[in-house]
C-alpha positions as CSV (number, residue, x, y, z in Angstrom):
1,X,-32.5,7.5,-13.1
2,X,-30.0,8.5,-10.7
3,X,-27.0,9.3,-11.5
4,X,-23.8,7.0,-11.3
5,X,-20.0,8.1,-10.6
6,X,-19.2,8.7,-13.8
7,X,-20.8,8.4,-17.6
8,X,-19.2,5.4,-18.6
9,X,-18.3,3.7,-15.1
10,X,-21.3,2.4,-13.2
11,X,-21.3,1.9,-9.1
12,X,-21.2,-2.2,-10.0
13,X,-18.2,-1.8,-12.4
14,X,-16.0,0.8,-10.0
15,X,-16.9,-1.6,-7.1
16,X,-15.2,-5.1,-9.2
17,X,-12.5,-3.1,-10.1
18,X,-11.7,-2.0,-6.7
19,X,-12.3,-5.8,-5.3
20,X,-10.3,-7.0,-7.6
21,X,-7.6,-4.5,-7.7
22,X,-7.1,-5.0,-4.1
23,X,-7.2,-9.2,-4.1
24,X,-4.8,-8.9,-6.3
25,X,-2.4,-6.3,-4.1
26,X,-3.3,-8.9,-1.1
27,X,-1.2,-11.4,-2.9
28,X,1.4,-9.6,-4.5
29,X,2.3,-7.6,-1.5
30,X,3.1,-10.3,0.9
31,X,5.2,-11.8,-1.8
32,X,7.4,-9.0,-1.9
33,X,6.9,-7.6,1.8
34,X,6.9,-11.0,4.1
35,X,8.9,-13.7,1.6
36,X,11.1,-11.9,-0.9
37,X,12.6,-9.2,1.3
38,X,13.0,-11.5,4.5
39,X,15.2,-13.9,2.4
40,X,17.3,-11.2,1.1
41,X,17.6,-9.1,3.7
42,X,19.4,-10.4,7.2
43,X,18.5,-7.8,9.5
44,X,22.1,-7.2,12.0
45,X,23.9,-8.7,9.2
46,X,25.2,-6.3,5.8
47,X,27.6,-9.0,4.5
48,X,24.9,-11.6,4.1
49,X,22.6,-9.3,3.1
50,X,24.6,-8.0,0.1
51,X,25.7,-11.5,-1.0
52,X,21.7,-12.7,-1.3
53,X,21.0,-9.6,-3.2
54,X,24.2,-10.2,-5.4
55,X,23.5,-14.0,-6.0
56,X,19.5,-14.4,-5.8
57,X,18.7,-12.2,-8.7
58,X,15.9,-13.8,-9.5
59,X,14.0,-13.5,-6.3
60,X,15.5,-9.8,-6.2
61,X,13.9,-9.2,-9.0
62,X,10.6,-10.7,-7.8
63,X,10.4,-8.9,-4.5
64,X,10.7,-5.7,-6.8
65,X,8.0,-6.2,-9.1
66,X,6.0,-7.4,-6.2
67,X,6.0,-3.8,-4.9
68,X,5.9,-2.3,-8.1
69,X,2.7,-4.4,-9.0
70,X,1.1,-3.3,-5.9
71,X,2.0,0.4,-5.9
72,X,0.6,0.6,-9.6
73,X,-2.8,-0.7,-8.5
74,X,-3.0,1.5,-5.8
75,X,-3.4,4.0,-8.3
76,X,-6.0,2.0,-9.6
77,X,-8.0,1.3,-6.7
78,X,-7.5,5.2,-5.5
79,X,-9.6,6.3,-9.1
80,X,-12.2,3.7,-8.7
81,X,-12.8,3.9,-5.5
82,X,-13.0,7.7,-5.7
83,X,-16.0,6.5,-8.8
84,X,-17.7,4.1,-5.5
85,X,-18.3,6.8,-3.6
86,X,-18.4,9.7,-5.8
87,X,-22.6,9.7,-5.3
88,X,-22.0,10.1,-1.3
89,X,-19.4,13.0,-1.7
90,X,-17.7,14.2,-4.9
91,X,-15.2,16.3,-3.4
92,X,-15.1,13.9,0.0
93,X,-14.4,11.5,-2.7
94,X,-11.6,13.1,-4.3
95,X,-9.8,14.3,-1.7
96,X,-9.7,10.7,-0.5
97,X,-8.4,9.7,-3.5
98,X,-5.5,12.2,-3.8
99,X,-4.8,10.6,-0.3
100,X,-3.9,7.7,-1.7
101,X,-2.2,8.5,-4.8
102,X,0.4,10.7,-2.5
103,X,1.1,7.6,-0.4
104,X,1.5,5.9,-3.6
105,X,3.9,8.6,-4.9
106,X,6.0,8.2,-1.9
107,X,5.9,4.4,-2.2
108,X,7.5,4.5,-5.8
109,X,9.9,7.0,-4.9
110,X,11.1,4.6,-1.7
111,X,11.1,1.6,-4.4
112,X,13.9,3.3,-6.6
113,X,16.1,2.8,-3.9
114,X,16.1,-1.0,-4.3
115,X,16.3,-0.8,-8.1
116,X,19.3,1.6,-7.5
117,X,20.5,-1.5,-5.3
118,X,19.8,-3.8,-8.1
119,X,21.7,-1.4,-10.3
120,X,24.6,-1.6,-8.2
121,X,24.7,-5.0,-8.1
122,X,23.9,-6.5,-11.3
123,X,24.4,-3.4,-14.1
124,X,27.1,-4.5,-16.3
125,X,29.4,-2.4,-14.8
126,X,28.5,-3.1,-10.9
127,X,30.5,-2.8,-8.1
128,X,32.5,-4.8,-6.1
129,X,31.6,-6.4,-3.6
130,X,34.1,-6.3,-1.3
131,X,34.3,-2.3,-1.5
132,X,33.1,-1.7,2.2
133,X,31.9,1.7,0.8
134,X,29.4,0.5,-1.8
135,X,28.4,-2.3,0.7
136,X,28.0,0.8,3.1
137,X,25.8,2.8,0.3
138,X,23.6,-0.4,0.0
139,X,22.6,-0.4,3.4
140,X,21.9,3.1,3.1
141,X,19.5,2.6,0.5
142,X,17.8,-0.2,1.9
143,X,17.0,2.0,5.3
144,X,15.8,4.7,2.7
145,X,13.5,2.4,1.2
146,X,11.7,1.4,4.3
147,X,11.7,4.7,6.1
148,X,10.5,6.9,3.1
149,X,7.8,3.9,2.8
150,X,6.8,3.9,6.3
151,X,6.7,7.8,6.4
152,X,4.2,7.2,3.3
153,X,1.4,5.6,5.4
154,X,0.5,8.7,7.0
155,X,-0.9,10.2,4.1
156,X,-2.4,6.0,3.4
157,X,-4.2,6.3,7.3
158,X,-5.9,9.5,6.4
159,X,-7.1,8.0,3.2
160,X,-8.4,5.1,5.1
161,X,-10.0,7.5,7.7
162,X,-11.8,9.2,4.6
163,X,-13.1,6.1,3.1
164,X,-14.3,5.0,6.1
165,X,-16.2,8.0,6.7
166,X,-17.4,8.1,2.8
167,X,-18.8,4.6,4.0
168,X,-20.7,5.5,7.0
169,X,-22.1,8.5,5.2
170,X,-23.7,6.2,2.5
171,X,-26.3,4.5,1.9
172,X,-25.4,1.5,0.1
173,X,-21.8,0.6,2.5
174,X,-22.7,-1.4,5.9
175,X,-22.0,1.1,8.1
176,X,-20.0,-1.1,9.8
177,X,-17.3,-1.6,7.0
178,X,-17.0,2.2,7.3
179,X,-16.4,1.5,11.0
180,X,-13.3,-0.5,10.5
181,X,-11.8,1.5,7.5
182,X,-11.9,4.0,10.0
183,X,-10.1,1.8,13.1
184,X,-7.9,0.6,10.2
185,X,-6.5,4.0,9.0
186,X,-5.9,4.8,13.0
187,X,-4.2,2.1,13.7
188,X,-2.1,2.5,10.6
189,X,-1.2,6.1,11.5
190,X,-0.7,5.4,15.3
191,X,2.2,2.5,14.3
192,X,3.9,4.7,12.1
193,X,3.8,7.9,14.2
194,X,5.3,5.5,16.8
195,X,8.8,6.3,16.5
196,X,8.7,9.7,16.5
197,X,6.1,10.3,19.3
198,X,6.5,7.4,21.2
199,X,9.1,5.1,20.3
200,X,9.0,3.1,23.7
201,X,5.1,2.2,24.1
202,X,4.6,-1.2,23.1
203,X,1.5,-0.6,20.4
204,X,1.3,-4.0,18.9
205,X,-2.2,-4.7,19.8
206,X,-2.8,-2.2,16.3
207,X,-1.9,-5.5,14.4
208,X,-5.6,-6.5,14.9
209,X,-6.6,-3.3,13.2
210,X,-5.3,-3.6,9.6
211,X,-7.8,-6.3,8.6
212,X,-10.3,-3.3,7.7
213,X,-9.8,-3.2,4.1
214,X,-9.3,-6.9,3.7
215,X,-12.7,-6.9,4.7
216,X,-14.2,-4.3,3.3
217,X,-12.5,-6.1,-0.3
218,X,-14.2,-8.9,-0.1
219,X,-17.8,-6.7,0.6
220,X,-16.5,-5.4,-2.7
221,X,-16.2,-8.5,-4.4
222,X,-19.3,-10.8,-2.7
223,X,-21.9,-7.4,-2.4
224,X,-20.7,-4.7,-3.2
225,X,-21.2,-4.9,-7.3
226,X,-24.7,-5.5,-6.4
227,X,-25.2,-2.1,-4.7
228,X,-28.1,0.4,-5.9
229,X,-27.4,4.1,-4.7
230,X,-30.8,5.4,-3.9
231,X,-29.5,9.0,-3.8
């Protein structure tokens, strides 16, 4: 019989995992990334921005366990993804796995700014708000959030460069998933090398790229449990 990725976790189980891991990520994420933080947040404007994160506690507190929810299953889908393709490349495998898990490392340490903002704001002994030096330190922590995020997905393009490669080597991935894990990890590194290489080219036809691992989740989830390695 040939062998699978591991003794106790077969291509079909690693492969739901991963599917599912990620369908979930695709709905917590946007939650947290395009509702929560937009309605908190008024980019230009500090004083509004501190007074919805002050009084919408709630939805702070959503938006933060939106990320947190997401950055936890990227650990998740890191191991059993690394279990997918173990039979194509152990060590290929691995090493685009660690990829990951660094992204994800620099992702929770970007999300403890916000909790140190929610901290600040609603510990029992929070500030005021009207100190223009804690309103200052907010905003200081809410640019350290995104830019130590952002800086993150260099090491999250490789790992999508990896798995796409993983993918083409196979023999049980469509080649042509591995095809667009690969255009998707460029055009995730290209926009976030943007403004440090070339902060003035307009780059937003990259958009169209980061549909690659939506696509290749639902592979996962529709086909992919039902793969055979043939070794």
């Amino acid at each position: 019989m040939p062998p699978t990725p591991s003794n106790s976790i077969s291509l079909k189980t690693a492969a739901l995992i991963s599917g599912f891991c990620l369908l979930v990520m695709v709905i917590a994420a946007p939650i947290a990334e395009m509702y929560a933080y937009p309605k908190l947040v008024v980019s230009g404007n500090l004083s509004d921005t501190v007074q919805n994160l002050s009084t919408q506690k709630g939805l702070f507190l959503i938006c933060i366990m939106g990320y947190l929810l997401t950055f936890v299953l990227d650990i998740v889908v890191a191991w059993s993804l690394h279990l997918f393709l173990k039979p194509v490349n152990a060590e290929g495998s691995l090493l685009t796995a660690w990829f990951r898990v660094v992204y994800t490392v620099v992702a929770f340490v970007a999300l403890l700014n916000l909790v140190s903002v929610y901290r600040m704001l609603h510990a029992p002994t929070g500030f005021l708000l009207d100190n223009e030096s804690n309103n200052l330190q907010i905003a200081h922590y809410l640019n350290a959030f995104k830019s130590q995020w952002q800086f993150g997905f260099v090491f999250f393009s490789l790992h999508l460069i990896l798995l796409g490669y993983l993918a083409v080597k196979s023999s049980y991935i469509p080649k042509l998933f591995g095809i667009l894990l690969i255009v998707n990890g460029l055009g995730y590194l290209v926009n976030t090398l943007k403004p440090f290489l070339f902060p003035t080219v307009n780059i937003s036809f990259v958009s169209f790229t980061f549909l690659g691992e939506i696509v290749f989740m639902f592979w996962l989830l529709i086909k992919g449990w039902r793969v055979k390695w043939d070794g």
